[in-house]
C-alpha positions as CSV (number, residue, x, y, z in Angstrom):
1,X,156.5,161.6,48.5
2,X,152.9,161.4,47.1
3,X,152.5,157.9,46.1
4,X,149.6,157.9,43.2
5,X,147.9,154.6,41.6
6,X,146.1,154.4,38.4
7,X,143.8,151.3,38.0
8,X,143.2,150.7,34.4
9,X,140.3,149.5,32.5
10,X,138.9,146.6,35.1
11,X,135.7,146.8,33.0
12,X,133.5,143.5,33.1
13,X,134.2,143.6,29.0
14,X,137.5,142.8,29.9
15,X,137.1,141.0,33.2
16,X,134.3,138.0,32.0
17,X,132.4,140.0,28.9
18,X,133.7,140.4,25.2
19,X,136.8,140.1,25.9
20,X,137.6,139.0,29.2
21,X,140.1,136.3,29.9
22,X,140.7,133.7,33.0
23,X,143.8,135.8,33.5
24,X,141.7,139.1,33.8
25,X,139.7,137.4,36.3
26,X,142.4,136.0,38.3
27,X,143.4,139.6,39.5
28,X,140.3,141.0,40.3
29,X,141.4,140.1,44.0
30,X,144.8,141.4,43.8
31,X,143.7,144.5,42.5
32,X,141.1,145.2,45.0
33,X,143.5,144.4,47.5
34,X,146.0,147.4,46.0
35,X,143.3,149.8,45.4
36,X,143.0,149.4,49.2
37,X,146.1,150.4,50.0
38,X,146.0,153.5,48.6
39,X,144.4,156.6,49.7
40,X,141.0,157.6,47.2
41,X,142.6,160.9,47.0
42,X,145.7,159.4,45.2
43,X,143.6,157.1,42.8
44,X,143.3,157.8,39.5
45,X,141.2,155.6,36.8
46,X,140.8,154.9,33.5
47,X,137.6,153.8,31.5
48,X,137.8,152.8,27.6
49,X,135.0,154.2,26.1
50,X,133.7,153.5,23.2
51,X,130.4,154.9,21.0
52,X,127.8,152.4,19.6
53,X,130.0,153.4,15.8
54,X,132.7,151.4,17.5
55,X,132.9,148.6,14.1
56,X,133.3,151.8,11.9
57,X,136.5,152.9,13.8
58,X,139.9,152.4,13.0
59,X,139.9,150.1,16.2
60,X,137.2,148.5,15.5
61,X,138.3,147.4,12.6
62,X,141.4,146.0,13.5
63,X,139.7,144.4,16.5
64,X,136.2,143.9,15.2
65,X,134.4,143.0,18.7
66,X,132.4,145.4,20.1
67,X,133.1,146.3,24.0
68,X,133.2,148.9,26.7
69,X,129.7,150.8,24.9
70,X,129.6,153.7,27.0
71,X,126.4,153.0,29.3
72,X,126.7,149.1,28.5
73,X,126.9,146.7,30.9
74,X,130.0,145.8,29.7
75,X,131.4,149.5,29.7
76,X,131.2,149.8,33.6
77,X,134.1,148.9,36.1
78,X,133.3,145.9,37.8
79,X,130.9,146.4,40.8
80,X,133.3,145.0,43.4
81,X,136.1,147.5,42.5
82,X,133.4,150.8,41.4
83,X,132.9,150.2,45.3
84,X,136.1,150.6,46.1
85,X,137.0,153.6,43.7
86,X,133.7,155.9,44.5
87,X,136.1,158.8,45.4
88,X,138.8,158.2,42.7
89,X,139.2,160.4,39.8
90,X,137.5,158.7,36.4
91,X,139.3,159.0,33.0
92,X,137.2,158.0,29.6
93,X,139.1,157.5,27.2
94,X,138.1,156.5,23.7
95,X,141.9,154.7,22.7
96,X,144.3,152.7,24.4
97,X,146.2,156.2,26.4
98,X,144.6,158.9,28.3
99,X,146.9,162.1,27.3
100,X,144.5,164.0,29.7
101,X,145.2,161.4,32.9
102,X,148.7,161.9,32.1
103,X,148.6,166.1,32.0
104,X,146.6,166.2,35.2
105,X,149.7,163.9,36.6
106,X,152.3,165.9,35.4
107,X,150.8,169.1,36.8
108,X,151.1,167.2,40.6
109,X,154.7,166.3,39.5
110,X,155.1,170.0,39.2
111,X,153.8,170.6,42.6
112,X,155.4,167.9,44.5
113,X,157.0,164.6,44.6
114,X,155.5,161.8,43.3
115,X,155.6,158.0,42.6
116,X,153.2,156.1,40.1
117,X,152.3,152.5,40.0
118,X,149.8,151.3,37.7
119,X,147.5,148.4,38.0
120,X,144.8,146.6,35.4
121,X,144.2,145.7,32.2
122,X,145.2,145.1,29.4
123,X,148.8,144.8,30.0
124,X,149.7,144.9,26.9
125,X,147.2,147.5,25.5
126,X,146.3,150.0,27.9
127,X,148.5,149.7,30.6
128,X,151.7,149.3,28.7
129,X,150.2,152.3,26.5
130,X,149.2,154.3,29.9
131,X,153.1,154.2,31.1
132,X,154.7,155.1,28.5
133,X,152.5,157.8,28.3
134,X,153.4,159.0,31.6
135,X,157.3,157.9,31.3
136,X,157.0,160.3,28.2
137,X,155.4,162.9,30.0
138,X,157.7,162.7,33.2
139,X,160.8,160.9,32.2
140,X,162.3,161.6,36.3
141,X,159.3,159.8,37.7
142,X,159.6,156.6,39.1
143,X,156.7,154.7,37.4
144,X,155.8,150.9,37.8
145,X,153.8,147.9,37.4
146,X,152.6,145.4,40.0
147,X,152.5,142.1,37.5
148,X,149.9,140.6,40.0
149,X,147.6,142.8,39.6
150,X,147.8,143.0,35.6
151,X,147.1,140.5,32.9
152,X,146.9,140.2,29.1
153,X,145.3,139.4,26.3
154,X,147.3,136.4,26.1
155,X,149.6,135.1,29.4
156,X,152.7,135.8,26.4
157,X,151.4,139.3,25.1
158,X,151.3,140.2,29.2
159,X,155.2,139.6,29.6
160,X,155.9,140.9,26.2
161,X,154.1,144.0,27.4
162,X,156.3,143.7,31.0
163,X,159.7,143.0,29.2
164,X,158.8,146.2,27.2
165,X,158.3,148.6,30.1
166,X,161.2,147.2,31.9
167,X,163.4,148.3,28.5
168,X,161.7,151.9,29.2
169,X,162.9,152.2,32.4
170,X,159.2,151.2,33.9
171,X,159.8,149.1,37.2
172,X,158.3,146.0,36.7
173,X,157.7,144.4,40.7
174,X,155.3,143.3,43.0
175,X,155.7,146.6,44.9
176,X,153.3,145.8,47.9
């Protein structure tokens, strides 16, 4: 069985920039911990990019701050963890899913057995919207979500986002 992680967003907007919390900060250890745990060959990324137009989008105008500016600063995955995922396959993706990281996962489900955990943030933007993606595109696939290594915009919104995945059949446990 291929076990296969996905480390979402941990982008220094997110981790200390626009909109990073204490919470996003917090699990910048635990994360680096699980990427290490993993083979680079079974690590997939996710970046969310956006274009200097960002205001003028529909997300942008429901959240008006402007964050992860492809080639910003605030756009690039923190140093400590790019270190760490050099060899890991790198999703952009300019909304809260990648429909392409979950096509290039189904076509290794095809091939062989596999589990997915998924750490990162937003837990209640991206990652919730990242597994449900995948649950949608391989409804047989065990799929889950260390809570360690995830947080929030808010501590609430992050076990909202948990208690949702769990309802959608998303394993929600320190898997370690």
């Amino acid at each position: 069985m291929r076990k296969i992680l996905i480390v979402v967003d941990m982008q220094n907007d997110f981790i200390d920039g626009a909109l990073g919390t204490k919470e996003a900060a917090a699990i910048v250890d635990n994360v680096k911990e699980k990427i290490r745990s993993y083979p680079a060959e079974n690590t997939f990324v996710t970046m969310d990019t956006h274009r200097p137009d960002y205001l003028n989008t529909q997300e942008g105008r429901n959240l008006p701050v402007e964050h992860c500016i492809e080639g910003t600063h605030g756009w690039q995955l923190r140093s400590d963890i790019a270190e760490l995922l050099q060899d890991a396959r790198v999703y952009r993706k300019p909304t809260f899913g990648s429909t392409a990281l979950a096509e290039d996962i189904a076509a290794i489900d095809e091939k062989e057995e596999i589990e997915i955990e998924l750490v990162g943030l937003c837990t209640d933007i991206c990652v919730v919207s990242n597994a449900l993606l995948l649950k949608a595109f391989m409804p047989e696939v065990k799929i889950s979500v260390d809570p360690a290594c995830c947080a929030g915009v808010t501590p609430e919104s992050h076990e909202a986002a948990l208690k949702t995945m769990q309802m959608c059949q998303i394993h929600v446990e320190d898997v370690k």
